[in-house]
KOLKESE-33330 format. One record per residue (C-alpha): z, y, x; residue in one letter; chain; residue number from 1. Coordinates in Angstrom, 2 decimals, always signed. Example, Ala and Ser with C-alpha at 12.3 -4.5 7.8 and 13.67 -1.06 7.14 Angstrom:
<nodes>
@up:+7.80, north:-4.50, east:+12.30, code:a, unit:A, pos:1
@up:+7.14, north:-1.06, east:+13.67, code:s, unit:A, pos:2
</nodes>
This chain:
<nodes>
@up:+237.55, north:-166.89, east:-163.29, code:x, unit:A, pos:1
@up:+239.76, north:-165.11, east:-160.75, code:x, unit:A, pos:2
@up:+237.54, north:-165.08, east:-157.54, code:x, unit:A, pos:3
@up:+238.85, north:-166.68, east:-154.96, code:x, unit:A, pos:4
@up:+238.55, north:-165.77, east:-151.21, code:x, unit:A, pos:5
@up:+239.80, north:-168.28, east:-148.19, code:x, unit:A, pos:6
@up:+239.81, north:-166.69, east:-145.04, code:x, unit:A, pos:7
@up:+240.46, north:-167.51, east:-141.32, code:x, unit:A, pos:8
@up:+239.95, north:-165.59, east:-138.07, code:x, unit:A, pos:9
@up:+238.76, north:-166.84, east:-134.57, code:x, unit:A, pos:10
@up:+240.43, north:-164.35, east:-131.78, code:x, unit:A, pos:11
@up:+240.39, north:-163.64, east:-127.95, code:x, unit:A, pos:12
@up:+242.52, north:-162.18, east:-126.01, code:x, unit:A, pos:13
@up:+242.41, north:-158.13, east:-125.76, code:x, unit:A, pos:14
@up:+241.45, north:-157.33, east:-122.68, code:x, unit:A, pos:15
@up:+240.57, north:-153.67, east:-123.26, code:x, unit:A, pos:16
@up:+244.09, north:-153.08, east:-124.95, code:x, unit:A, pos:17
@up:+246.03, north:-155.00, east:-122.32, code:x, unit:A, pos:18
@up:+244.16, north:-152.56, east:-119.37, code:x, unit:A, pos:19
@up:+245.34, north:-149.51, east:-121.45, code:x, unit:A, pos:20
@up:+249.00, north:-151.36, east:-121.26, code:x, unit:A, pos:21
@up:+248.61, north:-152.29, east:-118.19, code:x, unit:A, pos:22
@up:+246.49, north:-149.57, east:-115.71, code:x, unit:A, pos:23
@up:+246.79, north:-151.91, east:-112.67, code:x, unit:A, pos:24
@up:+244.83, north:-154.35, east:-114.26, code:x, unit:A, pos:25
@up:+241.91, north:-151.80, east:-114.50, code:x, unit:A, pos:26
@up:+239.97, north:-153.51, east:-111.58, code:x, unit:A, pos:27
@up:+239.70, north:-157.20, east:-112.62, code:x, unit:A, pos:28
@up:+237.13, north:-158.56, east:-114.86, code:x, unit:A, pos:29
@up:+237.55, north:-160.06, east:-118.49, code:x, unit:A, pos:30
@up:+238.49, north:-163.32, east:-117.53, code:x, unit:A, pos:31
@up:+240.72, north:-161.73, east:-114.89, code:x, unit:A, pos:32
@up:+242.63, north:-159.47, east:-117.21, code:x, unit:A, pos:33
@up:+243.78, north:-162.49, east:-119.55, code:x, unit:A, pos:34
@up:+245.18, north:-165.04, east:-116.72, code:x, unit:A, pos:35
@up:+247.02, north:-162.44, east:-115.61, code:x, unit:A, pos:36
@up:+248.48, north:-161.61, east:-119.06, code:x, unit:A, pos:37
@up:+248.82, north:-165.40, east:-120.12, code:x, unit:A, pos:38
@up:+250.59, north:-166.08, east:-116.23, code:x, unit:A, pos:39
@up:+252.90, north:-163.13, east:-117.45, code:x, unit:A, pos:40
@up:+253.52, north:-164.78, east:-121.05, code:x, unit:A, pos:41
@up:+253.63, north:-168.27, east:-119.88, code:x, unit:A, pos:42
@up:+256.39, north:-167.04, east:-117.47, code:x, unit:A, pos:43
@up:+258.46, north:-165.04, east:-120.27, code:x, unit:A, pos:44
@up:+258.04, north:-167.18, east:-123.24, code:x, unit:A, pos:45
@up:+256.73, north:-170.72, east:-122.09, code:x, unit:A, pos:46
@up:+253.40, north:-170.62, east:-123.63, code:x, unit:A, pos:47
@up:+250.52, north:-168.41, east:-122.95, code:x, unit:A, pos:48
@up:+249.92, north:-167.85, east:-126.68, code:x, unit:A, pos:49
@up:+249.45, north:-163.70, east:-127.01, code:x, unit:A, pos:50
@up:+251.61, north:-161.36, east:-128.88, code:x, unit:A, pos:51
@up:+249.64, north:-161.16, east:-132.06, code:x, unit:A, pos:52
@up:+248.88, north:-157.43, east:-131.61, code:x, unit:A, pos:53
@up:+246.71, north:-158.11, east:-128.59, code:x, unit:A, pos:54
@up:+244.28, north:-160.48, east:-130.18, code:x, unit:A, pos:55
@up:+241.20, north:-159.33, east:-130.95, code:x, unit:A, pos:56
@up:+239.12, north:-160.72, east:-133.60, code:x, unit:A, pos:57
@up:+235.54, north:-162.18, east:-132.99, code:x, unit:A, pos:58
@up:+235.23, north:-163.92, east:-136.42, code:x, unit:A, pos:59
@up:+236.56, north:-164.13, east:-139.83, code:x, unit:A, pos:60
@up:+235.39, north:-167.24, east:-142.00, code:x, unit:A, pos:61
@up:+235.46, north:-166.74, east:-145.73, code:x, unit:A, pos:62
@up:+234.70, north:-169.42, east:-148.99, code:x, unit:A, pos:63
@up:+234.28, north:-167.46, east:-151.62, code:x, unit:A, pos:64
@up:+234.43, north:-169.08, east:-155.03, code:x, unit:A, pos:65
@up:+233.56, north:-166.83, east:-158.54, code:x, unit:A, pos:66
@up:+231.57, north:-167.91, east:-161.62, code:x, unit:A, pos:67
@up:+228.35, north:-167.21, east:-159.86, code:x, unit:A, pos:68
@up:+229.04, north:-169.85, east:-157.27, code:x, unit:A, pos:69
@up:+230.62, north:-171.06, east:-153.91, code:x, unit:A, pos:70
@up:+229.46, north:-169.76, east:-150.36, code:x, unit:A, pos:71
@up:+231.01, north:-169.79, east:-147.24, code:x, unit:A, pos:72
@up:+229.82, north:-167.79, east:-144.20, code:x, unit:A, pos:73
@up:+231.10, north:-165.48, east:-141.45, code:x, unit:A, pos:74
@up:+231.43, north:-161.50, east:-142.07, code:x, unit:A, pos:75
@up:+228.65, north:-159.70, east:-140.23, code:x, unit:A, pos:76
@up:+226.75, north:-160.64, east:-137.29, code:x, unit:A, pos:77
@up:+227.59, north:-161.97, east:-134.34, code:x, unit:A, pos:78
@up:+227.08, north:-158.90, east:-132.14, code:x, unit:A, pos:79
@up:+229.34, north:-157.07, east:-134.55, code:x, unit:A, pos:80
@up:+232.26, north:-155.18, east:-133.43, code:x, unit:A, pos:81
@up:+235.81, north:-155.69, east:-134.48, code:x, unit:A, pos:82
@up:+236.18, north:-152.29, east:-136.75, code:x, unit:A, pos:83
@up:+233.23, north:-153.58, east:-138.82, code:x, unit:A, pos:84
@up:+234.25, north:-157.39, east:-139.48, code:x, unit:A, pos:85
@up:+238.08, north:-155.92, east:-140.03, code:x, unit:A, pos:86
@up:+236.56, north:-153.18, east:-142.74, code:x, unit:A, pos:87
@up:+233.83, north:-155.82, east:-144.57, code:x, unit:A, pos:88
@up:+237.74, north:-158.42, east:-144.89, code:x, unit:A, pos:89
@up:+238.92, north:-155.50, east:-146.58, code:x, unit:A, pos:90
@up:+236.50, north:-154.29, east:-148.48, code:x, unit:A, pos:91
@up:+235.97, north:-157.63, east:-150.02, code:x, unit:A, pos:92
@up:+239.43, north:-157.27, east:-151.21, code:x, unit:A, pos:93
@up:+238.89, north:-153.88, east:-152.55, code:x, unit:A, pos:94
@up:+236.03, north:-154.73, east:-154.52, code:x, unit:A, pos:95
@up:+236.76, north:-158.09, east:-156.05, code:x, unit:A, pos:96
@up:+240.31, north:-157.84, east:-156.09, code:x, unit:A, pos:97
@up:+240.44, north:-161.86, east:-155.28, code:x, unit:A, pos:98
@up:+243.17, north:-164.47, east:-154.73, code:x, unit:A, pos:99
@up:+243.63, north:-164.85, east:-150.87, code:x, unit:A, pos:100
@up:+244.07, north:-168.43, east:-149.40, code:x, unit:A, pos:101
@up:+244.48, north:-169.42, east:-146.44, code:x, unit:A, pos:102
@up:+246.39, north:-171.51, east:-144.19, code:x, unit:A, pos:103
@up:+248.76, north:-170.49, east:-142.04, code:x, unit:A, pos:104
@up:+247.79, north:-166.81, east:-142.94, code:x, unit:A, pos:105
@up:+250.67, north:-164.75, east:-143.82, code:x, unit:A, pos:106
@up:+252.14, north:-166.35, east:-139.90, code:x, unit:A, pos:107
@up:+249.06, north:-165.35, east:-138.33, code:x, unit:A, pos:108
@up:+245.74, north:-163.94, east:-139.47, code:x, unit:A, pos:109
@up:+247.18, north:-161.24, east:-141.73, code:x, unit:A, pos:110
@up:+249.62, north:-159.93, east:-139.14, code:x, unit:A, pos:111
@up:+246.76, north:-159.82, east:-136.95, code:x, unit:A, pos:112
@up:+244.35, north:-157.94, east:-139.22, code:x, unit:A, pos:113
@up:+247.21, north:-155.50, east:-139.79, code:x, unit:A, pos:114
@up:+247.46, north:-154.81, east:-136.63, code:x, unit:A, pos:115
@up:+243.87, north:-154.82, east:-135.92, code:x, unit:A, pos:116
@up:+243.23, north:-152.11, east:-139.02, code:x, unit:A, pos:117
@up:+246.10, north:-150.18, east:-137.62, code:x, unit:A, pos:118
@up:+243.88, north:-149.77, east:-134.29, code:x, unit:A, pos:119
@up:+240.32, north:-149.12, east:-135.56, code:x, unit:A, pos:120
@up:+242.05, north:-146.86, east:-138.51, code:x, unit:A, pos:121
@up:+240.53, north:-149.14, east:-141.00, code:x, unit:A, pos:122
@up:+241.98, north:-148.21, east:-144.81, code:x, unit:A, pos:123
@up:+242.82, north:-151.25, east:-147.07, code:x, unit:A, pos:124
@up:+244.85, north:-149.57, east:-150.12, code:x, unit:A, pos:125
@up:+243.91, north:-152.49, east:-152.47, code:x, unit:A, pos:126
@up:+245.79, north:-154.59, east:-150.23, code:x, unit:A, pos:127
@up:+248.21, north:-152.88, east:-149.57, code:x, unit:A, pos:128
@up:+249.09, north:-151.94, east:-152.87, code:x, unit:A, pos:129
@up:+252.36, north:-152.64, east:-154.81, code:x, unit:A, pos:130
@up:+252.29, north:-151.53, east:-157.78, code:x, unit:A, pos:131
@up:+252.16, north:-147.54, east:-157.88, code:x, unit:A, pos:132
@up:+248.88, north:-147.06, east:-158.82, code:x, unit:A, pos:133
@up:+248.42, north:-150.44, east:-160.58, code:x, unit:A, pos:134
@up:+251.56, north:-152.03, east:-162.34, code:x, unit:A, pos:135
@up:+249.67, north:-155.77, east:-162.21, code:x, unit:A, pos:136
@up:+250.92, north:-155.56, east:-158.25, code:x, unit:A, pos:137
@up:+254.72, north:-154.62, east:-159.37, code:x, unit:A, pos:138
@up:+255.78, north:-158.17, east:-159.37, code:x, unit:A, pos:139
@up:+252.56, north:-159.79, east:-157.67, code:x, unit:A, pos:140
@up:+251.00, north:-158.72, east:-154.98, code:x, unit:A, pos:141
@up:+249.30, north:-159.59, east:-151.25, code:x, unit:A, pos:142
@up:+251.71, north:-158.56, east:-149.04, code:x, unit:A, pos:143
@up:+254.92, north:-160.57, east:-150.63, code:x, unit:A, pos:144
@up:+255.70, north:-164.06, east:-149.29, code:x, unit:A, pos:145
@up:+256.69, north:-165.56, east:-152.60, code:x, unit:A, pos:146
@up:+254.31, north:-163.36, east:-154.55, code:x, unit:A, pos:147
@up:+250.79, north:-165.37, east:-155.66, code:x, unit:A, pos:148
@up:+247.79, north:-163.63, east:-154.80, code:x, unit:A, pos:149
@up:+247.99, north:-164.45, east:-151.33, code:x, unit:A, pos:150
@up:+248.44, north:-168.40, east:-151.03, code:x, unit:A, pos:151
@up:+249.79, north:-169.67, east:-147.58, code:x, unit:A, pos:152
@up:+248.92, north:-173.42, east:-148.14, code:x, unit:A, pos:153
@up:+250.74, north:-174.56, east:-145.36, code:x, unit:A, pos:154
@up:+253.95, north:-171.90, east:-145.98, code:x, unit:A, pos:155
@up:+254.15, north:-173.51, east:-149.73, code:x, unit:A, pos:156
@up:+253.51, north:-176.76, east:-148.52, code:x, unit:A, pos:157
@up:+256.00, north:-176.85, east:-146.40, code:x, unit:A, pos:158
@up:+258.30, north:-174.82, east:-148.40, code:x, unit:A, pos:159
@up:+258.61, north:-172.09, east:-146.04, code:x, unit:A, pos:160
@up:+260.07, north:-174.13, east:-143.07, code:x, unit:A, pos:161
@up:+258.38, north:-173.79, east:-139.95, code:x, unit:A, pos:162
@up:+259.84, north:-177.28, east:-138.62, code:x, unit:A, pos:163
@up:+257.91, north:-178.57, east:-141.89, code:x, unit:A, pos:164
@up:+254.34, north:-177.15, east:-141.09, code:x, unit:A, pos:165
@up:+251.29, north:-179.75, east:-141.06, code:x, unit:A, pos:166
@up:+248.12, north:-179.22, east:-138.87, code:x, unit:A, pos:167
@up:+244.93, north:-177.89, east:-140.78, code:x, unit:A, pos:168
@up:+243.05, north:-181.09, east:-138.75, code:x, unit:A, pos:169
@up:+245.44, north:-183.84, east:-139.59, code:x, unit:A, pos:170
@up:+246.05, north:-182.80, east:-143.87, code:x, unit:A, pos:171
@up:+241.99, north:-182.24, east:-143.87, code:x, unit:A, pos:172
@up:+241.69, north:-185.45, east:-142.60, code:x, unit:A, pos:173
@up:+244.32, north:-187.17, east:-144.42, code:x, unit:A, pos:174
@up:+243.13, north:-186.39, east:-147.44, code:x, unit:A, pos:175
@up:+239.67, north:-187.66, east:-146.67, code:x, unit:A, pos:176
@up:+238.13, north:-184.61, east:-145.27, code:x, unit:A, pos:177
@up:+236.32, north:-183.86, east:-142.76, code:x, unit:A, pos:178
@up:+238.50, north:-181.50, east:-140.63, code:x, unit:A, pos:179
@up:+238.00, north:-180.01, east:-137.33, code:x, unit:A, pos:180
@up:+234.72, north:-180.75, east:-135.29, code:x, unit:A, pos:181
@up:+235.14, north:-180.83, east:-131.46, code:x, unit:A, pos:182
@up:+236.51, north:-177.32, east:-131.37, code:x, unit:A, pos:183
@up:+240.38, north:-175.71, east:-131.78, code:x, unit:A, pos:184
@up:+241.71, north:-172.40, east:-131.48, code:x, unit:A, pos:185
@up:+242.58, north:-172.96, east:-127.82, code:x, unit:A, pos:186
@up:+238.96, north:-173.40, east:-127.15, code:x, unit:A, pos:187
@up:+237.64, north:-170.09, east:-128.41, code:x, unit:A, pos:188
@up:+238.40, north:-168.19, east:-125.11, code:x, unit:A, pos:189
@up:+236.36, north:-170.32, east:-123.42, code:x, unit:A, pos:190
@up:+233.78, north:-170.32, east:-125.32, code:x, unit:A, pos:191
@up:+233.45, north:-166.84, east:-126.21, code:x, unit:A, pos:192
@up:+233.48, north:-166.07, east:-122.08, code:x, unit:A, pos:193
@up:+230.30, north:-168.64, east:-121.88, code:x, unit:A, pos:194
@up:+228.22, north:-166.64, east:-124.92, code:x, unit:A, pos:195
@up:+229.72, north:-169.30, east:-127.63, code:x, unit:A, pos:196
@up:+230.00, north:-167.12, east:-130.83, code:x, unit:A, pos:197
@up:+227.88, north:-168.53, east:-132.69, code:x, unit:A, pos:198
@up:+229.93, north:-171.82, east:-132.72, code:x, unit:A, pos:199
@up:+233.06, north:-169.53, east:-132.56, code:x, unit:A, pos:200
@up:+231.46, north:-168.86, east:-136.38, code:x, unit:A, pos:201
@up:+230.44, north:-172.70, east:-137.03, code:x, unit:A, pos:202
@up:+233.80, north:-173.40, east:-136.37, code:x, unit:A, pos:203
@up:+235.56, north:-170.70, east:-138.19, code:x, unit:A, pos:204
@up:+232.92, north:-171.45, east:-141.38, code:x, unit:A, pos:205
@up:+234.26, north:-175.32, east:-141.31, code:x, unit:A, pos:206
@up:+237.98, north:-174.39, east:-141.16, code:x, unit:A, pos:207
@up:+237.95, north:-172.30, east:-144.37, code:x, unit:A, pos:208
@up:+236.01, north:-175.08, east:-146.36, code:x, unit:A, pos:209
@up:+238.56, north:-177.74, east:-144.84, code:x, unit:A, pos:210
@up:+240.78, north:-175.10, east:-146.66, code:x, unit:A, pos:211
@up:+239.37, north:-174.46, east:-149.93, code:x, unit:A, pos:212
@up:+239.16, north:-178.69, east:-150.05, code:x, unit:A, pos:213
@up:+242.93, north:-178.46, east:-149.67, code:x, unit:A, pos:214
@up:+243.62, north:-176.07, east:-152.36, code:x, unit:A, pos:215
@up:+241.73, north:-177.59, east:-154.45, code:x, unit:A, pos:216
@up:+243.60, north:-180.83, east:-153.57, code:x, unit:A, pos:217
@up:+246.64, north:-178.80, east:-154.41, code:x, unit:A, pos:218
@up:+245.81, north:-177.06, east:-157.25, code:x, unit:A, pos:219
@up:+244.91, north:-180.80, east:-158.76, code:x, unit:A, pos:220
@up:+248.66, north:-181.76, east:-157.56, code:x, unit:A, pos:221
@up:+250.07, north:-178.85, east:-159.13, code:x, unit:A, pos:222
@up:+248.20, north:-179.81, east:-162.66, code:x, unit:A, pos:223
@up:+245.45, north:-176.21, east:-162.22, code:x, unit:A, pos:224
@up:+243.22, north:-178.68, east:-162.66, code:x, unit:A, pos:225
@up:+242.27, north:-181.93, east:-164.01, code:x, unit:A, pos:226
@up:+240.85, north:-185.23, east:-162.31, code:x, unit:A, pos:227
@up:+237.19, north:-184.06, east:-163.50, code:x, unit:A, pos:228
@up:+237.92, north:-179.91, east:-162.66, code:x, unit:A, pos:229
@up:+238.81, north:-181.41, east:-159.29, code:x, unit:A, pos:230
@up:+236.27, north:-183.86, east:-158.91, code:x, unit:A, pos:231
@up:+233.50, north:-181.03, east:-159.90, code:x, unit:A, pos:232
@up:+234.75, north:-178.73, east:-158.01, code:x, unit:A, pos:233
@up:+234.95, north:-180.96, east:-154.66, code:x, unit:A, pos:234
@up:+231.06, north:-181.99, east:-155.52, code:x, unit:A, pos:235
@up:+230.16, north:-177.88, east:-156.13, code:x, unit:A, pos:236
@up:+231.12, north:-177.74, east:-152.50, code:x, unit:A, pos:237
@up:+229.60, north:-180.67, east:-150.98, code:x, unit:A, pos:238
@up:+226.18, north:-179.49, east:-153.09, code:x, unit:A, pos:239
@up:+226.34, north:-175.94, east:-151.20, code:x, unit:A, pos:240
@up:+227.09, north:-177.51, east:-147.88, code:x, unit:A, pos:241
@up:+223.55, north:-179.86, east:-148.11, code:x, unit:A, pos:242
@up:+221.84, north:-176.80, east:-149.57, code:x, unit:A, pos:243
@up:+222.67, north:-174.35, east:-146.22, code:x, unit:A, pos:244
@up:+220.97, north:-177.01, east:-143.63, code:x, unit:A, pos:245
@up:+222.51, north:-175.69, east:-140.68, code:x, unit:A, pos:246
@up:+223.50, north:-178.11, east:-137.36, code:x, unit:A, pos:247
@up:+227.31, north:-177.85, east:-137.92, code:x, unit:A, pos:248
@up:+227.18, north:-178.50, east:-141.95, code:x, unit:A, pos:249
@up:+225.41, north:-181.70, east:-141.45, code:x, unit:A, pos:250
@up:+227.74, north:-182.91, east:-139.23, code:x, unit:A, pos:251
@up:+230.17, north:-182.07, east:-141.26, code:x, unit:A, pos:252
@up:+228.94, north:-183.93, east:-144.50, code:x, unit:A, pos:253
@up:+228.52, north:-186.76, east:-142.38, code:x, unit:A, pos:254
@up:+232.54, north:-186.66, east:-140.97, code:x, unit:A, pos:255
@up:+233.57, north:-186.19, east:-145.09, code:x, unit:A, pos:256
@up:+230.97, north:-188.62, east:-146.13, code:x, unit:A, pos:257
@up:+232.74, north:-191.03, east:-143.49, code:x, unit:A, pos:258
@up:+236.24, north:-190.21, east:-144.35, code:x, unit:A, pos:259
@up:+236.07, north:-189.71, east:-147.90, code:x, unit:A, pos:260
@up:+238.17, north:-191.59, east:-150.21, code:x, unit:A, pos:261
</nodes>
């Protein structure tokens, strides 16, 4: 089987990148720094929600599904830095050559790891390739928004509409998942200022399986698979989930065991 590789960041705000933007905002502290730059967005645009070149990534979640299995897990370690965890993404890509899912990648994450490997010089030709060196990318490859070996879920769903876009939390737990567990994207900041990463990562690791549930869910809609494929497949992951142990996957077989349907 094609592997396939689901994928989802956690970010903060840059504050190292906004002081080199902005000098006079040398003196203040971490916390500081991004007020001042979401006071300065919130006044220009509405919303403090960053430019996507000043986030800086703290996590990437991945499900990874091949013949040999499914796992799910954050790249690295928590104390990694940002050039590492941007360079293992890509070097995934590089070496399995797998079909990307994700949802609501291609309007976020990717951008964001583009122009986080732009930054820490990080190389990502197998990516990045379209079909000079390898003809298979002519007419399918990552970086195309119609092409198939990067899968928006929510972009197809919604059939590349913004005003048609579904929540990650409210599909999941439509379709009788477990979704999201007492954290959200707007939460991260906080949490990574108090010492949170490692339930930055618990989170991150539960968004990409509420993700791989859905494509499965999809590719069952779409006639990839068949009631039993499906129903294997959604057991496969529910098996690997009891088999890791940790805090956040038993409460998360408990919230799928409870909505399941």
């Amino acid at each position: 089987m094609t592997p396939v590789l689901v994928f989802d960041l956690e970010t903060v705000p840059d504050v190292a990148g906004l002081r080199r933007l902005r000098p006079e905002w040398a003196p203040l502290s971490d916390a500081e720094t991004a007020a001042a730059a979401f006071a300065e967005r919130r006044e220009r645009t509405g919303s403090d929600f960053l430019p996507l070149h000043l986030h800086r990534i703290v996590a990437i979640g991945c499900a990874f599904r091949d013949d040999s299995g499914f796992r799910v897990r954050c790249l690295g370690a928590p104390e990694d830095d940002e050039t590492k965890l941007v360079h293992d993404f890509f070097r995934l890509i590089d070496r399995y050559t797998p079909q990307l899912v994700s949802w609501n990648g291609g309007g976020f994450d990717l951008p964001v790891l583009h122009y986080r490997a732009m930054v820490h010089g990080v190389a990502a030709a197998r990516y990045w390739e379209s079909g000079d060196d390898d003809r298979d990318f002519r007419y399918n490859n990552y970086v195309n928004r119609y092409h198939a070996r990067h899968c928006d879920l929510m972009d197809v769903l919604a059939m590349y509409q913004a005003r048609a876009n579904a929540p990650l939390d409210d599909l999941s737990r439509l379709c009788g998942f477990a979704g999201k567990l007492g954290m959200s994207g707007d939460k991260v900041w906080g949490a990574f200022l108090d010492g949170g990463i490692d339930s930055i990562r618990a989170y991150c690791e539960t968004d990409v399986v509420n993700t791989y549930l859905l494509h499965c869910r999809f590719q069952r809609m779409r006639g990839a698979l068949g009631e039993d494929a499906y129903a294997r497949e959604v057991e496969t992951v529910r098996a690997s989930l009891q088999g890791i142990g940790a805090p956040h996957w038993q409460e998360y077989l408990a919230a799928w065991n409870a909505g399941d349907r």
